[in-house]
C-alpha positions, 0 to 999 in steps of 0.5 A, a space after each residue: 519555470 519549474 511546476 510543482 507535482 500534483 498530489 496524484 503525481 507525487 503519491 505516485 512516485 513515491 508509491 513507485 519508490 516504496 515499491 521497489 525498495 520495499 519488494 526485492 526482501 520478498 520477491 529476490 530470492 526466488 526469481 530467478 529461474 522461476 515460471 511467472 504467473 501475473 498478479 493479481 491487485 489486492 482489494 483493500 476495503 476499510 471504515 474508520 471510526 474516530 480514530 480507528 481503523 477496520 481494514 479488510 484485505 484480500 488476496 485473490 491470486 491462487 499462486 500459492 506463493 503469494 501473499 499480501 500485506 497493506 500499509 498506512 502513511 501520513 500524506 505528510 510523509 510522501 515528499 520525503 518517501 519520495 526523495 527517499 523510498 529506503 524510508 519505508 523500511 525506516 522504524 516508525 516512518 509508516 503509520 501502520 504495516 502488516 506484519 510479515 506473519 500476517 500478511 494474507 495468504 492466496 484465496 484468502 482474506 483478513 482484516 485488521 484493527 488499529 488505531 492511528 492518530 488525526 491526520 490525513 493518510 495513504 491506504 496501499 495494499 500490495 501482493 508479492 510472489 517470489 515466482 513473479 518479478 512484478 508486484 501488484 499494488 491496489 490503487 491508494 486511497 486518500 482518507 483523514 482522522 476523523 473523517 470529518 477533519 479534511 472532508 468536512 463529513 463526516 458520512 464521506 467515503 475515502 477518495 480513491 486515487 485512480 489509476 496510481 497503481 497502474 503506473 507502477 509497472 502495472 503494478 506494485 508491491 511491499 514487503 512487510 517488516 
């Protein structure tokens, strides 16, 4: 008898997916040859507010050549991401992507503001370098639109999906669109 996945699991596939499809138009190029430095996860922090976002992403890696970005997709979505992660570069399929001109820089921070429709989503943010073939991917975090809609409060913090991340090859990564 076959067993279905656990939603941690299933996140995790397709996180792993995503990840690897996503990564090789930034990181490619640039491998080959390169001396590698370990990346560093990025912290993701965010507050929504009925319907909009607030998200503060940080890159903590000095690499120079490093950057990080973030994306939001409807949990809805994950089955079909998992089946198939070249979805992640399809127009429209994530809900929400940093753009590649403002993905963060090394040492730096920045936050985003948008507006995403009621669902439940998948908060991930990721850094890639081109000096280093592993990516590093921040552990999702679960959280619904309003707060209130699956949470049943709406003063509750996002769930936070521990140790996802650490699957994807100690890490995992996305490159903007």
């Amino acid at each position: 008898m076959q067993t279905r996945p656990s939603t941690s699991q299933l996140l995790r596939r397709t996180t792993v997916g995503a990840v690897l499809v996503g990564v090789s138009a930034l990181t490619a190029p640039a491998v080959a040859g390169a001396e590698t430095v370990e990346l560093t996860r990025p912290t993701v922090t965010f507050t929504v507010t009925d319907s909009t976002f607030d998200l503060t992403l940080e890159n903590p890696n000095s690499d120079p050549t490093s950057s990080c970005g973030a994306f939001v997709v409807q949990a809805s979505k994950l089955s079909a991401l998992e089946e198939d992660p070249s979805r992640i570069n399809e127009p429209g399929f994530l809900t929400w992507r940093t753009a590649r001109s403002e993905r963060v820089a090394a040492d730096s921070s920045r936050t985003y503001t948008f507006d995403v429709p009621r669902g439940f989503y998948a908060v991930v943010g990721e850094c890639v370098s081109p000096t280093q073939p592993k990516p590093s991917a921040s552990d999702p975090q679960v959280v619904s639109v309003p707060r209130s809609q699956y949470t049943g409060s709406s003063s509750a913090a996002p769930a936070n999906i521990a140790g996802i991340a650490r699957g994807l090859f100690s890490g995992g990564s996305l490159a903007a669109g």
